[in-house]
C-alpha positions as CSV (number, residue, x, y, z in Angstrom):
1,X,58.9,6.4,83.2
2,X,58.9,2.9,84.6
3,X,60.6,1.2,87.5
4,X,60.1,-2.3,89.6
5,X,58.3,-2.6,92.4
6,X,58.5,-5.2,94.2
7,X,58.9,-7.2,91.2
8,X,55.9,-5.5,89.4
9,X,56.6,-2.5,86.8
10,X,54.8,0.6,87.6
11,X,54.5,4.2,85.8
12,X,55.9,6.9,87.3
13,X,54.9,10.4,85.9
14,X,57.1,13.2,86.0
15,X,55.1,15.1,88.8
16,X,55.7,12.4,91.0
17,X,59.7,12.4,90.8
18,X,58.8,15.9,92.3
19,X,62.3,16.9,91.0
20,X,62.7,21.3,90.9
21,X,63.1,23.3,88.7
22,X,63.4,27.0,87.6
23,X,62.0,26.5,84.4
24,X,58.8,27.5,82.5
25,X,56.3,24.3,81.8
26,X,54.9,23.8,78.3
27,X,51.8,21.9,77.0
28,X,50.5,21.1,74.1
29,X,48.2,18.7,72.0
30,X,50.0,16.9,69.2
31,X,48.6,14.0,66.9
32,X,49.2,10.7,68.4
33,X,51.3,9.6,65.4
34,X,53.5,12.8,65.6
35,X,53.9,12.2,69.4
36,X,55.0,8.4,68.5
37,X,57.3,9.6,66.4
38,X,58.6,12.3,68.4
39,X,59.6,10.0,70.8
40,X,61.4,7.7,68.3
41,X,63.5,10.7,67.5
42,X,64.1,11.9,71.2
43,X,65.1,7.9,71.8
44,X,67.9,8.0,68.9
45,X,69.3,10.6,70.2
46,X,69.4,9.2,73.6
47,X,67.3,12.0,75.1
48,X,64.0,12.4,77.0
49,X,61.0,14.1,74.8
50,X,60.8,17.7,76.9
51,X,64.8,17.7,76.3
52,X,64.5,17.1,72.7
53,X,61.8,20.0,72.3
54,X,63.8,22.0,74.2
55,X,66.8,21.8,71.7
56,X,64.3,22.3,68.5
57,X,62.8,25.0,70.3
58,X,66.2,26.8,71.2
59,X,67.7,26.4,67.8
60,X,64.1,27.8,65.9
61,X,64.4,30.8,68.4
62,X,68.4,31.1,67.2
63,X,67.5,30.9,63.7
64,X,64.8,33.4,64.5
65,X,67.3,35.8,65.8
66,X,69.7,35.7,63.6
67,X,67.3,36.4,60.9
68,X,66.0,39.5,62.5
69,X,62.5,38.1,62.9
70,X,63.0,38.0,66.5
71,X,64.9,40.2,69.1
């Protein structure tokens, strides 16, 4: 994330919103060209990269379910 200070544009990481939560923190290593283009996909649809994973990650645990391959 970047914002203005005064006048210059600086990176902010996540960690230093130090915004709570009450959910479980994931991390992985993907392929730089996957992670580019994750982040093309999480931009059309107007949503931040953790929130998009989240989604594909809920809706692969539903299909899961409903499949009985997961309970």
């Amino acid at each position: 994330m970047k914002h203005k200070v005064d006048n210059k544009e600086e990176s902010t990481s996540m960690r230093d919103l130090d915004m709570p939560t009450e959910k479980a923190r994931v991390a992985t290593y993907i392929d730089h060209e996957l992670n580019e283009k994750l982040k093309r996909l999480a931009q059309m649809e107007d949503r931040s990269v953790s929130n998009f994973l989240e989604r594909l990650i809920k809706e692969t645990v539903a299909k899961a379910e409903a499949d009985g391959r997961l309970s």
